[in-house]
BALOBA-1460 file (C-alpha; in Angstrom, 3 decimals):
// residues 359
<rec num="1" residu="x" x="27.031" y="-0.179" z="5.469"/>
<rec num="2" residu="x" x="29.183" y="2.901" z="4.924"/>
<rec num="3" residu="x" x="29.553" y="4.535" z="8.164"/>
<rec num="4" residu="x" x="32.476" y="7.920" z="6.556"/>
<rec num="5" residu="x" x="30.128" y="11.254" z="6.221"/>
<rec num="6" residu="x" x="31.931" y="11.973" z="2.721"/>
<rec num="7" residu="x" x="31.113" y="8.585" z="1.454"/>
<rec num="8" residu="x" x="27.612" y="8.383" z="2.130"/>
<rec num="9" residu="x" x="26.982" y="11.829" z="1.031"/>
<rec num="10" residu="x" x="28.490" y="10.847" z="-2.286"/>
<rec num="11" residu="x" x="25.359" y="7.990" z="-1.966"/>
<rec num="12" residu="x" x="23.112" y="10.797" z="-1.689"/>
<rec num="13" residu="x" x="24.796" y="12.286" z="-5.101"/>
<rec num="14" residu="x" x="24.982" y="9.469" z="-6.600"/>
<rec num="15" residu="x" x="21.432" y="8.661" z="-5.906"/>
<rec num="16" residu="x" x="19.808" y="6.698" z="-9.017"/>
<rec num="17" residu="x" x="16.144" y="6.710" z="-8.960"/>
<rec num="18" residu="x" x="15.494" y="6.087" z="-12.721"/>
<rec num="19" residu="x" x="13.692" y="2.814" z="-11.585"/>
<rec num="20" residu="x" x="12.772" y="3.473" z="-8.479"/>
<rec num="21" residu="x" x="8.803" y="3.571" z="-8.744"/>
<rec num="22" residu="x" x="8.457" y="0.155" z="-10.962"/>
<rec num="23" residu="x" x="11.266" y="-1.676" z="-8.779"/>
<rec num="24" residu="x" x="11.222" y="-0.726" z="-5.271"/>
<rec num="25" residu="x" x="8.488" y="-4.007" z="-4.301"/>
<rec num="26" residu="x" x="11.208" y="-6.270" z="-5.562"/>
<rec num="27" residu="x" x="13.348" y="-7.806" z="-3.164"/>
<rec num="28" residu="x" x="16.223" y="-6.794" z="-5.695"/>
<rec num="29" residu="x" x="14.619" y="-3.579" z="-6.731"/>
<rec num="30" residu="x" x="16.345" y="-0.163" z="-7.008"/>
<rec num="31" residu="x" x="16.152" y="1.488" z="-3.690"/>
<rec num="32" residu="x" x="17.986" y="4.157" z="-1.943"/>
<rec num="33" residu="x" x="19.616" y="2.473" z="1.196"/>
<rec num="34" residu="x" x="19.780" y="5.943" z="3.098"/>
<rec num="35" residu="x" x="17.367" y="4.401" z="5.431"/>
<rec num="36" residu="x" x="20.202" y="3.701" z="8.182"/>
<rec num="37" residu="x" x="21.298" y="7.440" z="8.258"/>
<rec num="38" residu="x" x="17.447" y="8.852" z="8.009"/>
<rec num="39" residu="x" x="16.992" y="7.054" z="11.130"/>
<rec num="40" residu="x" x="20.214" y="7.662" z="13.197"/>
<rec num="41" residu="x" x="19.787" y="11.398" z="11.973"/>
<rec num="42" residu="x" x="22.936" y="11.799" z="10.158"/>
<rec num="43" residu="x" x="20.514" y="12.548" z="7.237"/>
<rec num="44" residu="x" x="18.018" y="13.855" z="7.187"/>
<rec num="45" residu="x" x="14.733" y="14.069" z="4.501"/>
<rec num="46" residu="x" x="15.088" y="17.407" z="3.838"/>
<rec num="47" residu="x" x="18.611" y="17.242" z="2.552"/>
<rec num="48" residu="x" x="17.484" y="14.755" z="0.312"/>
<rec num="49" residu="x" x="14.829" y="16.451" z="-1.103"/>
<rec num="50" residu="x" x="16.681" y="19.948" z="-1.260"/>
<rec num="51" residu="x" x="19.379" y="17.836" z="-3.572"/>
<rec num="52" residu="x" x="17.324" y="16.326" z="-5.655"/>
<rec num="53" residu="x" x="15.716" y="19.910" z="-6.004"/>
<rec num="54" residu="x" x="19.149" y="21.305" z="-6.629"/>
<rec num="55" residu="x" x="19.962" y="19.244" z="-9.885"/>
<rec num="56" residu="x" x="16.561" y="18.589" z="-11.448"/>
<rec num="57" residu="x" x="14.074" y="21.585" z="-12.428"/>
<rec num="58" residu="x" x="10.959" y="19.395" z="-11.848"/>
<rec num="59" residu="x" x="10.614" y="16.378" z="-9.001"/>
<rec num="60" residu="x" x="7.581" y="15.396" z="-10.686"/>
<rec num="61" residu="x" x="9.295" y="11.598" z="-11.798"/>
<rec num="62" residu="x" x="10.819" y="11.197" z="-8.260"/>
<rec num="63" residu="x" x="7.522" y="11.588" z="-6.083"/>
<rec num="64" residu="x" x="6.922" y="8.412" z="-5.185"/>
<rec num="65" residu="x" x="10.743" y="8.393" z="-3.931"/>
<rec num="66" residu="x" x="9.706" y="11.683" z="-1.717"/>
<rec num="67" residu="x" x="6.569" y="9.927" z="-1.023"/>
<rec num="68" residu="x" x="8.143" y="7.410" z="0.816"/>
<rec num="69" residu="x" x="10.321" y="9.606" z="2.638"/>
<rec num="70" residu="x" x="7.206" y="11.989" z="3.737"/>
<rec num="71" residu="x" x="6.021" y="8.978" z="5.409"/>
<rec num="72" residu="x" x="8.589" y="8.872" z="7.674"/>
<rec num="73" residu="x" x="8.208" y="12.287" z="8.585"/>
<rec num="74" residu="x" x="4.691" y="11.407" z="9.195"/>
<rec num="75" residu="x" x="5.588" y="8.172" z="11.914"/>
<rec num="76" residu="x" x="7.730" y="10.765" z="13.656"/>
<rec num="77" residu="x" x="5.212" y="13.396" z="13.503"/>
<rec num="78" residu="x" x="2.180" y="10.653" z="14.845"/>
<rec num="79" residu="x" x="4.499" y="9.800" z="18.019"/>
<rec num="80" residu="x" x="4.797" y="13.394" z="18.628"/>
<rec num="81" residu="x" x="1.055" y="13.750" z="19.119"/>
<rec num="82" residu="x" x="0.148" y="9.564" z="20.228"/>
<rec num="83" residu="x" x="1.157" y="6.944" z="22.628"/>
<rec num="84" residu="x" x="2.671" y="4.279" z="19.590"/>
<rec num="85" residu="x" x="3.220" y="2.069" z="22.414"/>
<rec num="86" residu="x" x="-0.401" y="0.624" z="22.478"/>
<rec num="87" residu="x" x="-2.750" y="-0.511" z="20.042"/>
<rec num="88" residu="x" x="-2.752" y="3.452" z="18.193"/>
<rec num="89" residu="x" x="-6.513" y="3.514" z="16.788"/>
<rec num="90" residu="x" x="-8.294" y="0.368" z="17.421"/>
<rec num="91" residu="x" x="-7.594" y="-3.063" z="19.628"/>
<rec num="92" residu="x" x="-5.749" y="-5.561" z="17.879"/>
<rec num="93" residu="x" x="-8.022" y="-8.493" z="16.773"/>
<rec num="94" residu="x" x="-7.405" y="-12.083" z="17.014"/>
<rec num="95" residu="x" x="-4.669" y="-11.898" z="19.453"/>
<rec num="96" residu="x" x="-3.860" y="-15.293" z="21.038"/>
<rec num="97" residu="x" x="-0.114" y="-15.383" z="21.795"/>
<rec num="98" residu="x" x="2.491" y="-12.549" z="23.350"/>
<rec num="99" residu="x" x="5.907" y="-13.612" z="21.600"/>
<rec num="100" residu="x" x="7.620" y="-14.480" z="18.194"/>
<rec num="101" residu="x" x="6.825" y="-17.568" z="16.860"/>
<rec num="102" residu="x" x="10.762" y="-20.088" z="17.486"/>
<rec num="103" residu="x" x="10.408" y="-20.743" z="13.413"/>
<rec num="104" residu="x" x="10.710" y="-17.201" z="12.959"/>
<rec num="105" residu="x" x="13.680" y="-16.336" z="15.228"/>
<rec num="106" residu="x" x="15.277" y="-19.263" z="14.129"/>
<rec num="107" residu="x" x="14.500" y="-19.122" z="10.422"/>
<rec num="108" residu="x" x="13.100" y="-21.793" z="9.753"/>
<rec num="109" residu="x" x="9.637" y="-21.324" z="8.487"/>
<rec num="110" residu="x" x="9.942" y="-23.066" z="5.376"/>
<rec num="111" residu="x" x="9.026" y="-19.766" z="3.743"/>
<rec num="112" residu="x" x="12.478" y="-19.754" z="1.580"/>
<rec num="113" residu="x" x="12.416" y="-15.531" z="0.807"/>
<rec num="114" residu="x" x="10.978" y="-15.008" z="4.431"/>
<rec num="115" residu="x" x="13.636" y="-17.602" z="6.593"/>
<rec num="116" residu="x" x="16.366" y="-15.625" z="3.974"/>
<rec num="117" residu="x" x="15.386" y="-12.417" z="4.992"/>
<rec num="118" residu="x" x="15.365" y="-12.687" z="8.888"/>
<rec num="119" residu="x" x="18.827" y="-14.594" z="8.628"/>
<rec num="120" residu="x" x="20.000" y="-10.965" z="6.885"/>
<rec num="121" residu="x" x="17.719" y="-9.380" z="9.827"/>
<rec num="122" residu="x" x="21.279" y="-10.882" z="12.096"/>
<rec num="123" residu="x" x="23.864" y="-10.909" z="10.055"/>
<rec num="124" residu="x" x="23.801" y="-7.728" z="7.934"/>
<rec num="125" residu="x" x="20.573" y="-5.143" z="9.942"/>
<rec num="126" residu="x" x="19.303" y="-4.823" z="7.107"/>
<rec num="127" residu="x" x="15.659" y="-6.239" z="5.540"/>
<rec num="128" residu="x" x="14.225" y="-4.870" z="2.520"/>
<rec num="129" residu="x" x="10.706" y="-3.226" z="3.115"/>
<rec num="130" residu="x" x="8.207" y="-5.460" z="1.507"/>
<rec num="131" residu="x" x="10.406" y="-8.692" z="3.274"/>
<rec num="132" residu="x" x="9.319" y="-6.682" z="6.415"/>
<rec num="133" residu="x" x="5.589" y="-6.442" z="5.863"/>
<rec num="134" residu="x" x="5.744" y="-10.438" z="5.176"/>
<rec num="135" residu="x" x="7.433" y="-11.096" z="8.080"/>
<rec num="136" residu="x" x="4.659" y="-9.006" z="9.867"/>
<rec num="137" residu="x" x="2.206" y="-10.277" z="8.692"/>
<rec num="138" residu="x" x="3.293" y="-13.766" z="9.150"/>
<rec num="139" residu="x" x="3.539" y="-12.967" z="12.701"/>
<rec num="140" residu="x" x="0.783" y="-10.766" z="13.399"/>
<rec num="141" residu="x" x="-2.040" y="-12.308" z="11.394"/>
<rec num="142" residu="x" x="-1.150" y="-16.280" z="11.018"/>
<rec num="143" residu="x" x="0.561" y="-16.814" z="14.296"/>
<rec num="144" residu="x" x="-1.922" y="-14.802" z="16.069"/>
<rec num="145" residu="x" x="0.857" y="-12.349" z="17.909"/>
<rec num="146" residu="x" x="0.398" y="-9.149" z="19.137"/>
<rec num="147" residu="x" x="2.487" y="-6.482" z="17.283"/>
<rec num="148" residu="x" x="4.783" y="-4.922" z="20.371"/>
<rec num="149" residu="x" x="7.302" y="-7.753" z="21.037"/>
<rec num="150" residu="x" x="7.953" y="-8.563" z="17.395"/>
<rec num="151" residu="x" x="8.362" y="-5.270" z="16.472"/>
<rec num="152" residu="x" x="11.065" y="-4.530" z="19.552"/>
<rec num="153" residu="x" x="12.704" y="-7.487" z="17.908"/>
<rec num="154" residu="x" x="13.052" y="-5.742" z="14.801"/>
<rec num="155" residu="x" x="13.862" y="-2.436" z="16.247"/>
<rec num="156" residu="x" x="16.432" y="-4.589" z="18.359"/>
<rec num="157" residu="x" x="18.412" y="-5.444" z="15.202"/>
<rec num="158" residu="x" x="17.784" y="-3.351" z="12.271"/>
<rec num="159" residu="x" x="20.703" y="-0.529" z="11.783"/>
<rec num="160" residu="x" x="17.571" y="1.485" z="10.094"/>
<rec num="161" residu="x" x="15.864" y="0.786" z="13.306"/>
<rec num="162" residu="x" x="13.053" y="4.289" z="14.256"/>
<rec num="163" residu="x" x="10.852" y="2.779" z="16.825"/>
<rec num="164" residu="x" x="8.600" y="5.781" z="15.007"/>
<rec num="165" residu="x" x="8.481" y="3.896" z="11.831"/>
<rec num="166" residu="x" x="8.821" y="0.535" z="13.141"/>
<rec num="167" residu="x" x="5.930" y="0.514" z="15.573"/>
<rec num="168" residu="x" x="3.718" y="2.086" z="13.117"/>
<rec num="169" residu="x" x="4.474" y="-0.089" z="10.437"/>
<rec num="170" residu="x" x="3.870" y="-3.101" z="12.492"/>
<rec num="171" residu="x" x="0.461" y="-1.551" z="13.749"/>
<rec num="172" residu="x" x="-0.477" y="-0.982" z="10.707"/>
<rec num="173" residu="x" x="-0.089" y="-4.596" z="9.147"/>
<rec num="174" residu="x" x="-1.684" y="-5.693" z="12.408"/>
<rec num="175" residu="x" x="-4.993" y="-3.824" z="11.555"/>
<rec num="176" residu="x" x="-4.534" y="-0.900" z="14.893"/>
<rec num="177" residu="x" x="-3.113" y="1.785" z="12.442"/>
<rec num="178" residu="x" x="-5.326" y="0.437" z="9.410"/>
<rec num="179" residu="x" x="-8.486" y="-0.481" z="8.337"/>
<rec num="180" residu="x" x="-7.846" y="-4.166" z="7.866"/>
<rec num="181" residu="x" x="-4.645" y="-6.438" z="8.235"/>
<rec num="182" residu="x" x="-2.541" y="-7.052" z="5.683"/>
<rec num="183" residu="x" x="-2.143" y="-10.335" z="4.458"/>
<rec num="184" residu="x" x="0.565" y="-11.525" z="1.855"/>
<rec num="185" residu="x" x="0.254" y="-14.899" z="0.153"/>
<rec num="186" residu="x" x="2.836" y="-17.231" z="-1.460"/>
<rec num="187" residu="x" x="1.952" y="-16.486" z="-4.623"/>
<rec num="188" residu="x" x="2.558" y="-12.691" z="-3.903"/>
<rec num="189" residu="x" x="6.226" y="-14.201" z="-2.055"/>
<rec num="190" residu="x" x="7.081" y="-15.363" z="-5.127"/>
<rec num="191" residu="x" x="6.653" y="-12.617" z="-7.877"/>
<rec num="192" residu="x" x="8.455" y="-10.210" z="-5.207"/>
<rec num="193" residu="x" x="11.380" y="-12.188" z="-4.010"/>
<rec num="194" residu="x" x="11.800" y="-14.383" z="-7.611"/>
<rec num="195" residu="x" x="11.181" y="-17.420" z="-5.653"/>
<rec num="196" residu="x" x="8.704" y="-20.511" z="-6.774"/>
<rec num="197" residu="x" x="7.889" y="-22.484" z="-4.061"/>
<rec num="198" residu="x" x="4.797" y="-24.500" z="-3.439"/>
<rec num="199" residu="x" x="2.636" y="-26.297" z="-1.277"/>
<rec num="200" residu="x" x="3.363" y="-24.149" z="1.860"/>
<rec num="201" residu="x" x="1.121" y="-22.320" z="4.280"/>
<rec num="202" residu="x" x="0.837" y="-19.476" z="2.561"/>
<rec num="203" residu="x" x="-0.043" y="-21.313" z="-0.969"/>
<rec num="204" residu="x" x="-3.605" y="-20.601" z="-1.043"/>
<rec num="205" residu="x" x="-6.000" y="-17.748" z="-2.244"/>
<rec num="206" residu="x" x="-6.667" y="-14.981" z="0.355"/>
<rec num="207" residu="x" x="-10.288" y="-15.253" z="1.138"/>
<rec num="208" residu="x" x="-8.785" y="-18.857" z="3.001"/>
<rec num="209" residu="x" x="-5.566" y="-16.775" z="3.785"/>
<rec num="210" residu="x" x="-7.720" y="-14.513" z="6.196"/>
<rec num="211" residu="x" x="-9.367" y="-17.874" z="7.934"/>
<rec num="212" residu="x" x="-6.725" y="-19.822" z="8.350"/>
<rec num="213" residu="x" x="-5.754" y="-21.665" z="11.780"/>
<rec num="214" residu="x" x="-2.074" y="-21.106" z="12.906"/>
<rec num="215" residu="x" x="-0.268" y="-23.615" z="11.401"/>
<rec num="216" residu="x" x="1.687" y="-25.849" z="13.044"/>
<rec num="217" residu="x" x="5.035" y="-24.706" z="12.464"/>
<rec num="218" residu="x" x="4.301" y="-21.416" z="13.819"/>
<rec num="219" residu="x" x="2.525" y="-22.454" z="17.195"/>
<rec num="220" residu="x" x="5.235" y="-22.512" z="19.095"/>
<rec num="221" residu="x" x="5.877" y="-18.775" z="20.501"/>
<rec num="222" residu="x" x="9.035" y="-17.771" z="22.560"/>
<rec num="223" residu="x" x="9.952" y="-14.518" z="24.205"/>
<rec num="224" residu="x" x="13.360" y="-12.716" z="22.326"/>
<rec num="225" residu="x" x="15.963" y="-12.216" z="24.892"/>
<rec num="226" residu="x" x="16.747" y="-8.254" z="23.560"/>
<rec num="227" residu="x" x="19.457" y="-7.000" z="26.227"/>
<rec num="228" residu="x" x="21.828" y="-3.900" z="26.001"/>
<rec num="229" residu="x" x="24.796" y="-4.664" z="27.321"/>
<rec num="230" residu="x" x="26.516" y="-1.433" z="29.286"/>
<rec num="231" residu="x" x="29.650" y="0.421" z="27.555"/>
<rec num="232" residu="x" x="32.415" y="1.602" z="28.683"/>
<rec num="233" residu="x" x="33.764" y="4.814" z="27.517"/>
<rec num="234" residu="x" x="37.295" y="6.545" z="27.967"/>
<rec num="235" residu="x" x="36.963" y="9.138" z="30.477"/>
<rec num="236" residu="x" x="36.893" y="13.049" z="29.577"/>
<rec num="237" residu="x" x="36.613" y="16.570" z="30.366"/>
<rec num="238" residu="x" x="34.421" y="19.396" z="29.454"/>
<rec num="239" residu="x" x="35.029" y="23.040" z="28.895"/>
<rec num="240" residu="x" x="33.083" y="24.663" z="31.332"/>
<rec num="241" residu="x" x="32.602" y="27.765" z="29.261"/>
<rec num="242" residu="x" x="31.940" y="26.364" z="26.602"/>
<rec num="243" residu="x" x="28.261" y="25.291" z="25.374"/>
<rec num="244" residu="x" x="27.124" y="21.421" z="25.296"/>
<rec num="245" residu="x" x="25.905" y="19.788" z="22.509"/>
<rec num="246" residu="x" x="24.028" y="16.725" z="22.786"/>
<rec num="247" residu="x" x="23.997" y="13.830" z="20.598"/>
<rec num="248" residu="x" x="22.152" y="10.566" z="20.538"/>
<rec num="249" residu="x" x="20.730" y="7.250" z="18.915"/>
<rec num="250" residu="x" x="18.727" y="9.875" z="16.492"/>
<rec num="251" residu="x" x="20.846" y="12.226" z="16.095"/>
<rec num="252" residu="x" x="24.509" y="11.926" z="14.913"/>
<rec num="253" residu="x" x="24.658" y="15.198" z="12.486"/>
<rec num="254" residu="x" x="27.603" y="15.887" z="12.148"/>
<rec num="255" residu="x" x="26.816" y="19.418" z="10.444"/>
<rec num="256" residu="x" x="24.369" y="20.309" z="13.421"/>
<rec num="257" residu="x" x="26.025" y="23.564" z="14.217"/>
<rec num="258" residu="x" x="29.421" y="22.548" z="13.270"/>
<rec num="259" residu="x" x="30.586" y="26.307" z="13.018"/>
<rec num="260" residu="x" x="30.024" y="26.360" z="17.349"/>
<rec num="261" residu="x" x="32.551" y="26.310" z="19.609"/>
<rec num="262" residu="x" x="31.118" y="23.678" z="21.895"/>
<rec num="263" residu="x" x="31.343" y="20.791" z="23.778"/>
<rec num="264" residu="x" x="29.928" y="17.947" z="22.026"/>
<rec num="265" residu="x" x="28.644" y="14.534" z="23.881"/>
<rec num="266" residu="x" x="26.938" y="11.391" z="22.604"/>
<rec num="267" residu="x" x="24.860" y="10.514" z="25.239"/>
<rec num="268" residu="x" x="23.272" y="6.982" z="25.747"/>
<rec num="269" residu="x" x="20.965" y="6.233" z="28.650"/>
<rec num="270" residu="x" x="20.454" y="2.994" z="30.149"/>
<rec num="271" residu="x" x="16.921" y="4.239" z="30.939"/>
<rec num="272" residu="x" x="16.441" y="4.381" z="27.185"/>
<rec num="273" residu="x" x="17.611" y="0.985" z="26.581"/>
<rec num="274" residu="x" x="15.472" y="-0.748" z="29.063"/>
<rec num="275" residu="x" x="12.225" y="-0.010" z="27.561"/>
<rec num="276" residu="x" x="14.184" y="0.549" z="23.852"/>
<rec num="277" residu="x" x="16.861" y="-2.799" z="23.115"/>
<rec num="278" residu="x" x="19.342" y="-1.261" z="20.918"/>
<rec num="279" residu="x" x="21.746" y="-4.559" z="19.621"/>
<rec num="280" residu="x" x="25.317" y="-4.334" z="19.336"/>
<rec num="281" residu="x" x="25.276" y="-4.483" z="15.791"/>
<rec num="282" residu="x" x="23.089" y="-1.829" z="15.191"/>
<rec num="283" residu="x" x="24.843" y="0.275" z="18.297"/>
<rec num="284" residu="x" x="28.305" y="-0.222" z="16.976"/>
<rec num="285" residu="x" x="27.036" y="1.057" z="13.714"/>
<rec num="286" residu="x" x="25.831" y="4.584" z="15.584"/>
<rec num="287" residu="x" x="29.078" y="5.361" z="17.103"/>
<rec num="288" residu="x" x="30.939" y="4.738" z="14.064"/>
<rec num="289" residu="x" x="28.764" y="7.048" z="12.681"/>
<rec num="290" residu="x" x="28.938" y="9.653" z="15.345"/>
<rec num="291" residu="x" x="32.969" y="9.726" z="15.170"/>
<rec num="292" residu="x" x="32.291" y="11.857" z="12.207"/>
<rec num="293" residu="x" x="31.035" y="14.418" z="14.449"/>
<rec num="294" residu="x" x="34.404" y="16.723" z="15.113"/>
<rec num="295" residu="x" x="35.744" y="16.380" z="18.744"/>
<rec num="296" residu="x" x="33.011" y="14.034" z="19.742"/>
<rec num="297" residu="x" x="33.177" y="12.295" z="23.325"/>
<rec num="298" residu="x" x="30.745" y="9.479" z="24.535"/>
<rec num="299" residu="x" x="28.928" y="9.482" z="27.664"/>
<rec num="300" residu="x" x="27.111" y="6.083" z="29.279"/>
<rec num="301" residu="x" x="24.502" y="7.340" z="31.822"/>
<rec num="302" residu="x" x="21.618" y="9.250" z="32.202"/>
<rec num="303" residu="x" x="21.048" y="12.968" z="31.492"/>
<rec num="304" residu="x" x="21.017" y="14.163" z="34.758"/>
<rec num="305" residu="x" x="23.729" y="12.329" z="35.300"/>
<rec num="306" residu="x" x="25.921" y="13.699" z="32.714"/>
<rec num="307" residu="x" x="24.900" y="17.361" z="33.861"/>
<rec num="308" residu="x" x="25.911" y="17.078" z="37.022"/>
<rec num="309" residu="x" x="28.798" y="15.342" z="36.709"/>
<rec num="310" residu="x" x="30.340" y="18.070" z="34.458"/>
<rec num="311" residu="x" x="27.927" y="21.340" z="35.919"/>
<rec num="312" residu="x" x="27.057" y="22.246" z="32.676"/>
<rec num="313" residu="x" x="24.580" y="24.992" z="31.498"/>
<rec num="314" residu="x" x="24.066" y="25.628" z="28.355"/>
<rec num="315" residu="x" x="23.010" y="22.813" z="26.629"/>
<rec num="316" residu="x" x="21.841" y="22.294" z="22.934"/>
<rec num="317" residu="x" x="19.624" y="19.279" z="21.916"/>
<rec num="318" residu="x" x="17.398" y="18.502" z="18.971"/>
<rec num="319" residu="x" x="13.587" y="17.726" z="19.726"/>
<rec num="320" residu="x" x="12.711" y="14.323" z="19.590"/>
<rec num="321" residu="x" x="9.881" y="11.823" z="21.780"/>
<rec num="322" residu="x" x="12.589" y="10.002" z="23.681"/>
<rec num="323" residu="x" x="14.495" y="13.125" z="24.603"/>
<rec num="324" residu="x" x="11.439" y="15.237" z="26.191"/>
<rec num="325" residu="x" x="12.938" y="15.098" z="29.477"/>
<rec num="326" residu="x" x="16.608" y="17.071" z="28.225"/>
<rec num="327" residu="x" x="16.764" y="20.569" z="29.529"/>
<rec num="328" residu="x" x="18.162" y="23.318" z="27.873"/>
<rec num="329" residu="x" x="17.728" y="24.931" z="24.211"/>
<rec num="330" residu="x" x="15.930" y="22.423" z="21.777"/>
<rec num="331" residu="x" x="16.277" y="22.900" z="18.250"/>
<rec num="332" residu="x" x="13.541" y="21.021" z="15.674"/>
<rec num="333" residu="x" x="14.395" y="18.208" z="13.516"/>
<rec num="334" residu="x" x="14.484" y="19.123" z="9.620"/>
<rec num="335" residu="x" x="11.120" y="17.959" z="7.781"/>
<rec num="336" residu="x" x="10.221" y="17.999" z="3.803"/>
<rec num="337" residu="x" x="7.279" y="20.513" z="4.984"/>
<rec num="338" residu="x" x="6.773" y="22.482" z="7.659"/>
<rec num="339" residu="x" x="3.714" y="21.413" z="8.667"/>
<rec num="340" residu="x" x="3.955" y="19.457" z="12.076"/>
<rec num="341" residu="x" x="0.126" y="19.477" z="12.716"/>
<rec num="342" residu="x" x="-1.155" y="15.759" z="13.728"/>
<rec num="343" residu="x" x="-3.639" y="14.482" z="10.892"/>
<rec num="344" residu="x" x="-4.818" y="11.094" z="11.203"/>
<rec num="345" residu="x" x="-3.724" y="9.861" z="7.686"/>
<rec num="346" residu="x" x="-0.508" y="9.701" z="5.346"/>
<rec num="347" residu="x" x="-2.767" y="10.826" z="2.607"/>
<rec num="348" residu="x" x="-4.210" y="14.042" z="4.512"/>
<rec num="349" residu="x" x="-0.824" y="15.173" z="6.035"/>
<rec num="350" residu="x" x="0.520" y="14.458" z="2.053"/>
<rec num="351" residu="x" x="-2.464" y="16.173" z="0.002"/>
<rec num="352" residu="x" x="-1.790" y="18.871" z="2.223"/>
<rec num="353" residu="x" x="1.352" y="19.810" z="2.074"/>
<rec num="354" residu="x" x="2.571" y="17.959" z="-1.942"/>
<rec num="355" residu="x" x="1.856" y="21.139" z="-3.293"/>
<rec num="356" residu="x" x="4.758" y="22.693" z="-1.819"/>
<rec num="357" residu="x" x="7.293" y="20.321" z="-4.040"/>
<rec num="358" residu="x" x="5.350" y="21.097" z="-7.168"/>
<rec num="359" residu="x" x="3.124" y="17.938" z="-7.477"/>
């Protein structure tokens, strides 16, 4: 993944969505890969929309590529207003196991496009999106796991990792963010990921998909060891007249008032990373990405911490859930709409606000 600000806006300019809509189930379908700088905030949604709005008169062929991104306004606008930590709207059924079954960590489910896809889970952070929802539901609704664990697993090693997206996604191929559980067969494998296997666990219809007994290779369950490890950081000093800015895991925007004469901190917080894994893949990425940011320096501790070891003032954050307990002046994060009301559907918050784009 690019991690120089000038290169991946040129992605954004170059952005190709001519076969976006028919092509973006296919494992090898046209899609964006701006996923990894949505999440660490370097983009944002708006900026994408507002460019494709720039050089097109109509966005009327590129909604469902703005559809997709208004859904991850919508996770982050959900943890705002719920608790994504638990089961979100009902209990998840079925659940006999707390873990990840050992032939998914290890790859080896016999599931050819699945056992591909988590070996590109380590080695490159990156899964395509309907890979993900297999993987899920693999977990979830054959092995009989409950959603949290895998799901930190995930958000452990993607670079795209949003534990607002993540844990929502999860819950809702688990059945606690949907009305049923979502179930993908082999046959459905196949046409998506060009593969042709046979006789495995998932070769059947789904009315026998839905009843089937954990099979064999997936009984075994084991508990992901997801550590942080701590970083050390070159010492600095701060200008004691001069405001703080405050950057994080969400937030590495470099144009986030750029023009202000500030001090300007990336602050990670062991706190954070006990109940939120972060792996060094995925954090090395981040701080690549935040040496874009102009005079950046990079703190290891907690937020009170950092303020009184340098007595600082006036500090500027953006909002976001794991950041409620900065003080100082909070700007908002930049949405496609406006609207940050809670509704308790994609499909209300979108009907309710598509107008705005024209569609």
């Amino acid at each position: 993944m690019k991690t120089d600000y000038h290169q991946i806006l040129q992605l954004v300019n170059n952005l190709d969505l001519s076969n976006y809509a028919k092509s973006r189930n296919f494992i090898n379908g046209s899609v964006s890969m701006l996923s990894p700088y949505i999440s660490r905030g370097l983009l944002s949604t708006k900026i994408i929309v507002d460019h494709l709005s720039s050089k097109y008169s109509s966005l009327t062929k590129f909604e469902k590529f703005i559809q997709e991104l208004a859904w991850r306004d919508y996770w982050q606008i959900v943890w705002k207003y719920k608790n994504i930590n638990n089961d979100i709207k009902r209990k998840q059924l079925d659940v006999r196991q707390f873990g990840i079954p050992t032939s998914i960590l290890n790859a080896s489910t016999g599931i050819e496009a699945v056992d591909k896809s988590v070996n590109s889970l380590y080695e490159t952070g990156y899964v395509h999106n309907h890979a993900r929802m297999y993987i899920s539901s693999i977990i979830c609704n054959i092995a009989k796991c409950h959603w949290k664990i895998p799901a930190q697993w995930f958000y452990y090693h993607l670079l795209d990792g949003d534990w607002g997206s993540n844990a929502l996604s999860w819950q809702w191929v688990s059945g606690t963010n949907s009305s049923k559980k979502y179930y993908a067969n082999q046959s459905n494998i196949n046409l998506f990921c060009h593969t042709n296997q046979k006789n495995t666990f998932l070769d059947i219809d789904y009315d026998q998909l839905t009843k089937i007994d954990t099979p064999v290779v997936l009984k075994e369950v084991e508990q992901p060891i997801l550590e942080t490890t701590s970083i050390n950081f070159k010492q600095f000093d701060l200008d004691f007249e001069k405001p703080l800015l405050i950057y994080n895991y969400y937030n590495v925007d470099p144009k986030w008032k750029c023009d202000l004469d500030a001090n300007r901190v990336f602050l990670i917080e062991p706190g954070i990373l006990i109940d939120y894994p972060i792996g060094e893949k995925a954090m090395n990425f981040t701080i690549e990405l935040a040496k874009n940011i102009s005079g950046i320096n990079f703190y290891f501790g907690s937020f009170n911490n950092l303020v009184k070891d340098f007595t600082v003032d006036n500090i500027y954050y953006k909002e976001h859930p794991l950041n409620s307990h900065y003080r100082g002046n909070m700007d908002h994060r930049d949405w496609i709409f406006q609207d940050e009301n809670y509704y308790s559907s994609f499909f209300k918050f979108w009907n309710s606000n598509k107008q705005i784009l024209g569609f």
